[in-house]
NUTI-507529 format. One line per field, with one value per residue (C-alpha): residue number from 1; x, y, z. Coordinates in steps of 0.5 Angstrom, whole numbers. Each point is the difference from the previous one (the first is absolute). Example, Ala and Ser with C-alpha at 12.3 -4.5 7.8 and 13.67 -1.06 7.14 Angstrom:
// NUTI-507529
num <- 1; 2
px <- 25; 2
py <- -9; 7
pz <- 16; -2
END
This chain:
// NUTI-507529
num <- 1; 2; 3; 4; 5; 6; 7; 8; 9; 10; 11; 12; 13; 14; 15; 16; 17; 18; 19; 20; 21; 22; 23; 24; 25; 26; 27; 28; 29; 30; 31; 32; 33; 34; 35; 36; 37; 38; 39; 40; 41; 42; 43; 44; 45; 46; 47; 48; 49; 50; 51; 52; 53; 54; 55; 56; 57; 58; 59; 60; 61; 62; 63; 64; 65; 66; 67; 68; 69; 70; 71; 72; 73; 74; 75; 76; 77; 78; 79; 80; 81; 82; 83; 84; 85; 86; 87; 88; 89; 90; 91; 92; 93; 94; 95; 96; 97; 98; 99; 100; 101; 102; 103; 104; 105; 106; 107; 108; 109; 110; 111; 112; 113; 114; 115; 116; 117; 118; 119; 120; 121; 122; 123; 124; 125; 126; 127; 128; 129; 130; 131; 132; 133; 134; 135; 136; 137; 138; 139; 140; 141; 142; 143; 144; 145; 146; 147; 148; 149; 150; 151; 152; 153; 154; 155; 156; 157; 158; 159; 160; 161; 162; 163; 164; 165; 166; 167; 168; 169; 170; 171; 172; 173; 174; 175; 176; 177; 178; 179; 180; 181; 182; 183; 184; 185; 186; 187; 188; 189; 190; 191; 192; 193; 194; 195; 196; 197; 198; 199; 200; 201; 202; 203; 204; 205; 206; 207; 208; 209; 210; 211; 212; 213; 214; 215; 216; 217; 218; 219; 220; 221; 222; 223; 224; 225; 226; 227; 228; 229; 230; 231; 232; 233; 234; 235; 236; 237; 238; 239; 240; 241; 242; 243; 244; 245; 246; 247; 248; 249; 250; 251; 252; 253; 254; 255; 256; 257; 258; 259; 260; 261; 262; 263; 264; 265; 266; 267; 268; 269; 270; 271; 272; 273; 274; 275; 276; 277; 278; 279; 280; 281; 282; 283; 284; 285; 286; 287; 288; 289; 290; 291; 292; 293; 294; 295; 296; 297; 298; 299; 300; 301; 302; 303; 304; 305; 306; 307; 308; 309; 310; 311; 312; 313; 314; 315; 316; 317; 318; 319; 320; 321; 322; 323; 324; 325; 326; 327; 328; 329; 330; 331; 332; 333; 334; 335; 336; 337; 338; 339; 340; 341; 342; 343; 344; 345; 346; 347; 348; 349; 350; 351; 352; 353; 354; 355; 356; 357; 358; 359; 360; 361; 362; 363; 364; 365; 366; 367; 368; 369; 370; 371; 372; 373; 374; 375; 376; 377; 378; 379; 380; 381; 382; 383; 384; 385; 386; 387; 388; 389; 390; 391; 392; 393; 394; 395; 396; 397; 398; 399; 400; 401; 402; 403; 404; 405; 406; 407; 408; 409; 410; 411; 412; 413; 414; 415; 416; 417; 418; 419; 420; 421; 422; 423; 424; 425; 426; 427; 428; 429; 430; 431; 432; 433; 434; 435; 436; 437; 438; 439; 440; 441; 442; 443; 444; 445; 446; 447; 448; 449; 450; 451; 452; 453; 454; 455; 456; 457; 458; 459; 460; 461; 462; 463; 464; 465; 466; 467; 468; 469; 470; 471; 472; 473; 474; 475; 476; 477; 478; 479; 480; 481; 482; 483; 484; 485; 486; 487; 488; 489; 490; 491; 492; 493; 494; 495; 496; 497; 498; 499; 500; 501; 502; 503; 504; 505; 506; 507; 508; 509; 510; 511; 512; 513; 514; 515; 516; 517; 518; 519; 520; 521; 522; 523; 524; 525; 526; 527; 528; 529; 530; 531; 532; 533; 534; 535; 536; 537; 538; 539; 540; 541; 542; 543; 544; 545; 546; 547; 548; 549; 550; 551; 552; 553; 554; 555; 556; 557; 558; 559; 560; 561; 562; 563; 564; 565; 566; 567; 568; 569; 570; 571; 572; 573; 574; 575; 576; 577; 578; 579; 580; 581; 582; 583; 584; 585; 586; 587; 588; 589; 590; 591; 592; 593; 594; 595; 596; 597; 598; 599; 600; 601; 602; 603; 604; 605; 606; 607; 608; 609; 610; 611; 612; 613; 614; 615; 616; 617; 618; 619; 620; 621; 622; 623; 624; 625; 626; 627; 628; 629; 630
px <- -10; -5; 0; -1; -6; 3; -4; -2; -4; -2; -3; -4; -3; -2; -4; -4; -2; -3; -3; -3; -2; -4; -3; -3; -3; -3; -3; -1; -3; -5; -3; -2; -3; -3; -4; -1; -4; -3; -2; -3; -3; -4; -2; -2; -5; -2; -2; -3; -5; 0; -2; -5; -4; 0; -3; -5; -1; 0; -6; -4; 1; -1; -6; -3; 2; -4; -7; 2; 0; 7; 1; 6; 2; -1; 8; 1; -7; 2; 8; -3; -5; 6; 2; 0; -6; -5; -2; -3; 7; -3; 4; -4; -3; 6; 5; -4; 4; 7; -1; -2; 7; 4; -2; 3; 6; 5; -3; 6; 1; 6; 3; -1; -5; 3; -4; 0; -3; 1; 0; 4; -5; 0; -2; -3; -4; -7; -6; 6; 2; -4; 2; -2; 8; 0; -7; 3; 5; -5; -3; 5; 1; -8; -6; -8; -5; -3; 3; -3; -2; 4; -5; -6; 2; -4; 4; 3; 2; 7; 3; -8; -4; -6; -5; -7; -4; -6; -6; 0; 7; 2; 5; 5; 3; 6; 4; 6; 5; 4; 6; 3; 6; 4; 6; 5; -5; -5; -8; -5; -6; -6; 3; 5; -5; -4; 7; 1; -6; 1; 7; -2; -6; 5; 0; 6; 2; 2; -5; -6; -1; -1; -4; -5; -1; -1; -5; -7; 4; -3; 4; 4; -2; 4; -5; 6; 6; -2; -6; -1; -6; 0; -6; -2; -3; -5; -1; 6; 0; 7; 0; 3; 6; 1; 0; 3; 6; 2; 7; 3; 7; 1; -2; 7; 4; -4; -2; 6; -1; -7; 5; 5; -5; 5; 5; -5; -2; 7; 2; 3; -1; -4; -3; -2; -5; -4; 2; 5; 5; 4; 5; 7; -2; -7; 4; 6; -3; 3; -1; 7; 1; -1; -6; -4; 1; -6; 2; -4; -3; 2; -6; -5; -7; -2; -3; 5; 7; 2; 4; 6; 6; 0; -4; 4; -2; 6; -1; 2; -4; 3; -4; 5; 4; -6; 1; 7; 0; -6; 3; 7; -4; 0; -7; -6; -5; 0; -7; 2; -1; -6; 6; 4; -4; -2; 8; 1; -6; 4; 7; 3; 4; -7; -4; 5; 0; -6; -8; -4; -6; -3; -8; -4; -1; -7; 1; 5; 1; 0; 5; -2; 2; -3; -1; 1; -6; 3; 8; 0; -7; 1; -4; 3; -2; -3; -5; -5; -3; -1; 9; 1; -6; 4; 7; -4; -2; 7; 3; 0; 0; 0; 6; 4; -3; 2; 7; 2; -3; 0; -8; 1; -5; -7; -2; -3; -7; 1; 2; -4; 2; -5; 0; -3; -7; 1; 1; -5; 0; -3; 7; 3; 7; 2; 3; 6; -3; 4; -6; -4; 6; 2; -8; 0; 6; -4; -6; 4; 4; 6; 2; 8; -1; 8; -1; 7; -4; -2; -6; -1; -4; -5; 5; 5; 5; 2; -3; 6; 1; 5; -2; 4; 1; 5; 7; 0; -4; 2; -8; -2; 5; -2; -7; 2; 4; -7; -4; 4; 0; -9; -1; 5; -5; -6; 4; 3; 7; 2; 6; 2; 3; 4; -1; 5; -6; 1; -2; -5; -3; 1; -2; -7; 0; 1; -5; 6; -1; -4; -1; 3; -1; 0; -4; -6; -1; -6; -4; -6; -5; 4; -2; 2; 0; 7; 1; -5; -5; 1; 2; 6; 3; 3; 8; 3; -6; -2; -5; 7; -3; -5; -6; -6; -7; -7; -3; 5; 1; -7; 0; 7; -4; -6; 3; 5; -5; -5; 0; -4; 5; -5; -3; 8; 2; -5; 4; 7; -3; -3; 7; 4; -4; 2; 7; -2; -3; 5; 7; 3; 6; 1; 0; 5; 0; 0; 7; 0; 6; 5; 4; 6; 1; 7; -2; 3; -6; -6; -8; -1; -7; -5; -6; -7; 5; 6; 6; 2; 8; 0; -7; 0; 0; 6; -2; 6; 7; 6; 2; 7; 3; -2; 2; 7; 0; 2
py <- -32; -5; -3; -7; -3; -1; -6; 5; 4; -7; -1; 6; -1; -7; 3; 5; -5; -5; 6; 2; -7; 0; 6; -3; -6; 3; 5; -6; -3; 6; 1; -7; 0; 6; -4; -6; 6; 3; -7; -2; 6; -1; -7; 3; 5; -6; -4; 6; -1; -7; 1; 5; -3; -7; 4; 2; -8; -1; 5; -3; -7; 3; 3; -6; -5; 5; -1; -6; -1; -1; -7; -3; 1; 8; 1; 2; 4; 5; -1; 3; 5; 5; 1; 6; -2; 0; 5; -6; 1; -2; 5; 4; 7; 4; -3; -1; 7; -2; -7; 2; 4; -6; -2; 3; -2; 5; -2; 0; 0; 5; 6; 6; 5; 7; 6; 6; 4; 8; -1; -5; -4; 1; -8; -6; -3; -2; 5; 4; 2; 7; 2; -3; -2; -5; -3; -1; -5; -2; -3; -5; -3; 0; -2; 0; -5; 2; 6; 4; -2; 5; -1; -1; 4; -6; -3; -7; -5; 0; -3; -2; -4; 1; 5; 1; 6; -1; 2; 5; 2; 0; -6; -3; -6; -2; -7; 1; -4; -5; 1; 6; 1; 7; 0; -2; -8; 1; -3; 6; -2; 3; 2; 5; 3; 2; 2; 5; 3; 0; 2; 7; 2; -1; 7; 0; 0; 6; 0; 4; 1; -7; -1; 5; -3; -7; 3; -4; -7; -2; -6; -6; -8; -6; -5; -6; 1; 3; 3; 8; 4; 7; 3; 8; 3; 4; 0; 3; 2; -3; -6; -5; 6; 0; -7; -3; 6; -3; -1; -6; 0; -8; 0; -5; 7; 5; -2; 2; 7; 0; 0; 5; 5; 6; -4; -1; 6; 3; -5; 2; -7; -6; -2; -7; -4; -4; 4; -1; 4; 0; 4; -4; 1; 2; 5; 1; 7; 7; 7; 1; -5; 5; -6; -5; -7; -5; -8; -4; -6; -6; -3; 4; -4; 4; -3; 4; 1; 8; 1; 5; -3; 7; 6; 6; 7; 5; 7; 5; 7; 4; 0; 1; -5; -5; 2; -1; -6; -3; 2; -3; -6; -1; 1; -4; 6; 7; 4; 7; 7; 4; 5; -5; -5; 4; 0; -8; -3; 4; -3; -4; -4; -1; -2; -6; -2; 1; -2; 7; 0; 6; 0; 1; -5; -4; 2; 6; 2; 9; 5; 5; 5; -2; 6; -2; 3; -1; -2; -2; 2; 7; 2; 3; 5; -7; 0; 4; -2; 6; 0; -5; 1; 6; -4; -5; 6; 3; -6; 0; -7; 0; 4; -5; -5; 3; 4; -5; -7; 2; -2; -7; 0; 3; 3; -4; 2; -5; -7; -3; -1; 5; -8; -3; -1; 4; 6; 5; 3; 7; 2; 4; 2; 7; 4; 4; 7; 6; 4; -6; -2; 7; 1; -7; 2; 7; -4; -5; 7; 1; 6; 4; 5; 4; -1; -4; -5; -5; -3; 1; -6; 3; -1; 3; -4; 0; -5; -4; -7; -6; -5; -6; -4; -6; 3; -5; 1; 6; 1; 1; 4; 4; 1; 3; 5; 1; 0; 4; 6; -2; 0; 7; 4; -1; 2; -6; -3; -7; -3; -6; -4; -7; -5; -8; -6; -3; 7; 0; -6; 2; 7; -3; -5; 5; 5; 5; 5; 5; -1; -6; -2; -8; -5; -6; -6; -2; -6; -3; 3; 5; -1; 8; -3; -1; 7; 5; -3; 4; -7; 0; 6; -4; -1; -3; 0; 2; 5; 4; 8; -1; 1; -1; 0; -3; 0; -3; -6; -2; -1; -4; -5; 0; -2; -5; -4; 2; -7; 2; 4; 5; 3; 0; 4; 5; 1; 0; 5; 4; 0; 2; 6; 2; -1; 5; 5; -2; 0; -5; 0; 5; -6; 1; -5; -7; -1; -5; -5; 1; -7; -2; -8; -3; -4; -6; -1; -4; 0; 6; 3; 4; -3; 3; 1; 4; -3; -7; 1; -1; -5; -6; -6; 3; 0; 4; -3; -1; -4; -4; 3; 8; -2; 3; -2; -7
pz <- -111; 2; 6; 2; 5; 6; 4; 5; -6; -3; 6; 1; -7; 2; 6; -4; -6; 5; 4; -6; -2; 7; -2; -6; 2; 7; -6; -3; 5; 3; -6; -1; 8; -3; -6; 5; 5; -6; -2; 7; 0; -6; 3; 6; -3; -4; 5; 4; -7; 1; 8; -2; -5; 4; 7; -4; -2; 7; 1; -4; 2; 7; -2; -3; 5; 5; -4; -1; -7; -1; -5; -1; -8; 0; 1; -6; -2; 7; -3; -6; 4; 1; -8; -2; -6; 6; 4; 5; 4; 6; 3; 6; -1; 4; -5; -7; -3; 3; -3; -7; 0; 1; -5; -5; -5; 4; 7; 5; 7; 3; 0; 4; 0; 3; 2; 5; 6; 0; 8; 5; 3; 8; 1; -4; 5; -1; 4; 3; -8; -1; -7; -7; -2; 6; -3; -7; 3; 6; -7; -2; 7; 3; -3; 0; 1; -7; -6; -5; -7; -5; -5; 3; 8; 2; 6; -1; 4; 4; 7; -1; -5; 2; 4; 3; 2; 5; -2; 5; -2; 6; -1; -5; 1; -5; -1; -1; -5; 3; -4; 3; 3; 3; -3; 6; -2; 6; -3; 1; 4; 1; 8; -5; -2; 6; 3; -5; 2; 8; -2; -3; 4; 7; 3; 2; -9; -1; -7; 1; -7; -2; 7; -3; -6; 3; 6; -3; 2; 5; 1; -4; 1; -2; -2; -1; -3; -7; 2; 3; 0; 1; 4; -1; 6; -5; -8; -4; -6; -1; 4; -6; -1; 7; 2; -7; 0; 7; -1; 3; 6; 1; 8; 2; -2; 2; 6; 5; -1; 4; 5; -3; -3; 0; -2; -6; 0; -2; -4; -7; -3; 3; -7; -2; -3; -6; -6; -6; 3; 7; 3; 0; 8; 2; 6; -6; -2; 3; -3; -1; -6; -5; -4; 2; -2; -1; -2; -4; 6; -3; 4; -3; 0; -5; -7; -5; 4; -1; -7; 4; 4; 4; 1; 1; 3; 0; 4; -4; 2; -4; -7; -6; 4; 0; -8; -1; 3; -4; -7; 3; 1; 6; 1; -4; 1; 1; 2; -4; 2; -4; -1; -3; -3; -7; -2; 2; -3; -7; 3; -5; 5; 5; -6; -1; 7; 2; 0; 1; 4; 0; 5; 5; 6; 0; 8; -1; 7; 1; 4; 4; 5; 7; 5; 7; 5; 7; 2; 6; 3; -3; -6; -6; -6; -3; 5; -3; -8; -2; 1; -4; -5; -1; 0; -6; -4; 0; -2; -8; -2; -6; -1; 3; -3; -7; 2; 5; -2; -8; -1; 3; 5; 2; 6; 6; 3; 7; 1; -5; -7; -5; -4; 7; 1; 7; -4; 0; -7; 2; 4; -4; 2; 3; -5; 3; 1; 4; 2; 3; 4; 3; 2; 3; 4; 2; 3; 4; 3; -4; -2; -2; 6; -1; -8; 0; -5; 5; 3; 9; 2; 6; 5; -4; -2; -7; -5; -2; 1; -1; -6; 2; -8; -2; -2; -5; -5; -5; -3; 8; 2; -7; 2; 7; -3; -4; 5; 3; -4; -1; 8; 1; -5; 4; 7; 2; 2; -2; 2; -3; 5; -4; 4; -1; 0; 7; 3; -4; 2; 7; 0; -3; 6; 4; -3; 1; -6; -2; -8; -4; -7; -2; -4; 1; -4; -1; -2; -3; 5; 5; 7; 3; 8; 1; -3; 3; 5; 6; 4; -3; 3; 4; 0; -5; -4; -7; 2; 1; -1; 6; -5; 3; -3; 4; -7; -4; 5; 1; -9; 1; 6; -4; -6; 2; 2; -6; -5; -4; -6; -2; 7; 2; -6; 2; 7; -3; -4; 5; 4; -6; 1; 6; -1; -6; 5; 6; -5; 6; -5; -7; -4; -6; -5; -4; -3; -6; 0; -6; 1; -4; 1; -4; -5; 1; 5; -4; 2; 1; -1; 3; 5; 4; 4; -3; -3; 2; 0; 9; 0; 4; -2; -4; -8; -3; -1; -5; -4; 1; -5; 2; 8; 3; 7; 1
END
């Protein structure tokens, strides 16, 4: 029997009809708000375009007003100067490539690029920052008076647009631009400049290393607003690197922690400056956030504005997390693992979503195993060569290179690149011989006196020691395991001793170690004097191994202020041969990079100074229809 609607039932149909007719047209409603987003989206990317094209525009008309050969009438020759059928852009030498790129068909500003770090950063603040994760995002936020050209490895006007060298070489006098802002819309003058410079050299900053470099200063001047000349107390064969590498700290910002230096000095995040990047807050960054987060700086001075919204670095130690991750999506790059990298290049789903790189950088940094000589004031086993020959001899290299890195890399000599001119080509490097290691440590007074299988030092002891490694990498913690079977075999006990990043860093400030294996970047032309002058033995300085060398000191002085490239060639020569002789570190390899980039990122290709994928100014970008942050 049917029943009938009472008014009660009537009432609560009515209710859920018009509930549901409210769900319609709020659907209705946000995904017209989400077209009109999307819409001023694209417009907002076109008028970034727009913005760009016409700063160039002004460049020019700046430029020729200046020479005073501006005419009225050439407003639509400079317009038509920034098409992409002629290559007189106009556009200055630091911005001609990422200029290029934007003017391509699928050009588009927007979206995010979202990368990762293997450790957690102890802090990003400038000078105080010791690691090469922190320099990476230090890169989007400060930058330099001038930048290498890619193509050429030539350096380019940046903050400066112009520069001169003294006949002496003694002096460089820069003029600066007169259209740069920091992020926070404060004009950059000259007064910045000669800052950033007092401002490091502040003894009571605790950055040893970037003192060091900077030692050959003698001072900065000002010379007016937009103008500063550096002077050298004596000639140095990098004077243009060192004053042109400068990066700038805007002084209105800086300037208070002159009076709170330790407060500086402990910071976790005080970054600011000039750069397409900025953080939400230059004080917003803790370790504890899991990433960090660069914005675009809408106040950018510069010719061609940075194509990504946002520039994300994820901290994920462990390796296959940081894979999984890249294939879900979630990251835009993956630097692969040689034990894993042949079956990915073949992976159906990593061919489909990814670029593949596969090369060794033109400044490919090497690792090492650095052997501490002295911890606190007392020598160790290291102190004497023929130990640490031996350790070298013992180190079969290029067994890990082929059953840990799979071939793709080669073993490193010393600091210097076998493709760089320091290089001397008649170091060959030591091949691993047992016997020759075992008669080393016979000479130097080790020996198995109660036949256990394992080496007494003179006084004694047993020869074991603590190799301190990052407990994050796999292949690290792989070659320790190796290494430990290769040191046992000749009498020698290693224990590794896995070590989280911060204590690493404060382990090396504090020299608080007896062996450890890390890495260096290199460049160009590697200047070793942060490294291993015995100057910088000192706390917190980067001669962390107390290793000390009269020779060798007076070929680093001799050469850093020899001009002339040929003689200083020379020198680097000679000193590679000491570190040959002295084995100050066992240096173990240059790895090749494996990269795997997802496709919907464009522009990417190959300079002199390895791939383009992280240059600044930024040349890569997606195209709109690609993009998936919003």
């Amino acid at each position: 029997m049917q029943k009938r609607l009472s008014t009660k039932d009537f009432t609560l149909y009515s209710l859920l009809s018009l509930i549901i007719i409210l769900m319609i047209a709020t659907m209705y409603q946000i995904d017209r708000q989400w077209m009109k987003l999307a819409e001023t989206t694209q417009i907002l990317s076109a008028q970034t375009k727009d913005v760009s094209n016409l700063r160039v525009v002004i460049s020019q008309l700046a430029k020729k007003i200046e020479r005073g050969s501006f005419q009225i009438g050439e407003q639509k020759s400079l317009a038509s100067s920034v098409s992409l059928n002629n290559n007189n852009t106009g556009v200055t030498e630091a911005f001609k490539r990422a200029y290029v790129a934007t003017q391509r068909p699928d050009y588009a500003t927007g979206d995010w690029k979202v990368n990762s770090f293997g450790n957690n950063l102890k802090t990003i603040t400038p000078l105080v920052s010791t690691d090469a994760y922190a320099s990476d995002v230090q890169s989007y936020v400060l930058e330099s008076l001038l930048t290498r050209n890619p193509d050429t490895l030539e350096w380019s006007g940046l903050l400066a647009k112009s520069w001169k060298i003294s006949e002496n070489g003694l002096k460089i006098t820069f003029q600066l631009r007169k259209d740069i802002v920091f992020s926070d819309g404060e004009s950059m003058t000259s007064e910045d400049v000669v800052f950033s410079y007092n401002f490091l050299m502040n003894k009571g900053i605790k950055a040893p290393g970037t003192q060091a470099y900077f030692e050959p200063l003698k001072s900065v001047t000002a010379n007016g607003d937009y103008e500063v000349s550096f002077d050298f107390k004596r000639p140095y064969f990098e004077a243009i690197d060192l004053a042109g590498g400068l990066t700038i700290l805007p002084q209105h910002f800086y300037r208070p922690y002159l009076e709170k230096i330790e407060e500086f000095n402990e910071s976790k995040s005080i970054l600011i400056g000039t750069g397409p990047y900025r953080l939400n807050s230059p004080k917003s960054w803790t370790p504890d956030k899991g990433s960090v987060e660069l914005v675009r700086n809408t106040r950018y001075w510069g010719e061609v504005q940075a194509s990504y919204d946002k520039i994300i670095w994820k901290i994920i130690q462990n390796d296959s997390a940081r894979l999984t991750t890249y294939r879900n999506g979630d990251l835009d790059s993956y630097g692969a693992r040689p034990v894993e990298y042949k079956k990915l290049k073949t992976d159906q789903q990593m061919i489909e979503k990814s670029h593949n790189f596969e090369y060794m950088p033109p400044v490919a940094g090497y690792s090492y195993i650095g052997w501490n000589q002295g911890t606190k004031e007392k020598p160790t086993f290291f102190a004497d060569k023929r130990v640490r020959q031996a350790m070298t001899y013992i180190t079969d290299r290029e067994k890990i290179i082929s059953d840990i890195y799979l071939g793709y890399a080669e073993v490193a000599i010393s600091p210097f690149s076998p493709r760089s001119k320091q290089h001397n080509t008649s170091l060959i490097a030591r091949k691993s011989d047992l016997n020759k290691a075992k008669q080393l440590l016979a000479e130097a007074g080790f020996k198995d006196s109660n036949g256990d299988g394992l080496l007494e030092a003179p006084n004694g002891k047993d020869f074991e020691f603590e190799l301190t490694y990052f407990q994050g990498n796999e292949d690290t913690k792989r070659m320790v395991l190796l290494l430990k079977d290769m040191y046992a075999k000749a009498g020698v006990k290693l224990i590794p001793t896995p070590t989280e990043w911060p204590v690493m860093i404060d382990k090396l400030d504090n020299k608080d170690f007896t062996a450890i294996t890390l890495g260096w970047t290199s460049g160009i032309e590697t200047d070793i004097y942060q490294m291993f002058h015995s100057s910088q033995t000192k706390t917190n300085g980067n001669n962390f191994i107390n290793y000390k060398s009269d020779a060798l000191d007076k070929l680093i002085d001799e050469a850093r202020k020899t001009v002339d490239e040929s003689k200083r060639m020379l020198l680097w020569k000679k000193a590679e041969a000491i570190f040959y002789e002295d084995q100050p570190y066992t240096f173990l390899k240059r790895s090749m990079s494996l990269v795997f980039i997802d496709k919907r990122y464009k522009n990417l290709g190959m300079t002199k100074l390895g791939l383009n994928s992280n240059m600044l100014p930024l040349e890569t970008y997606v195209p709109k229809m690609l993009q998936k942050y919003h």
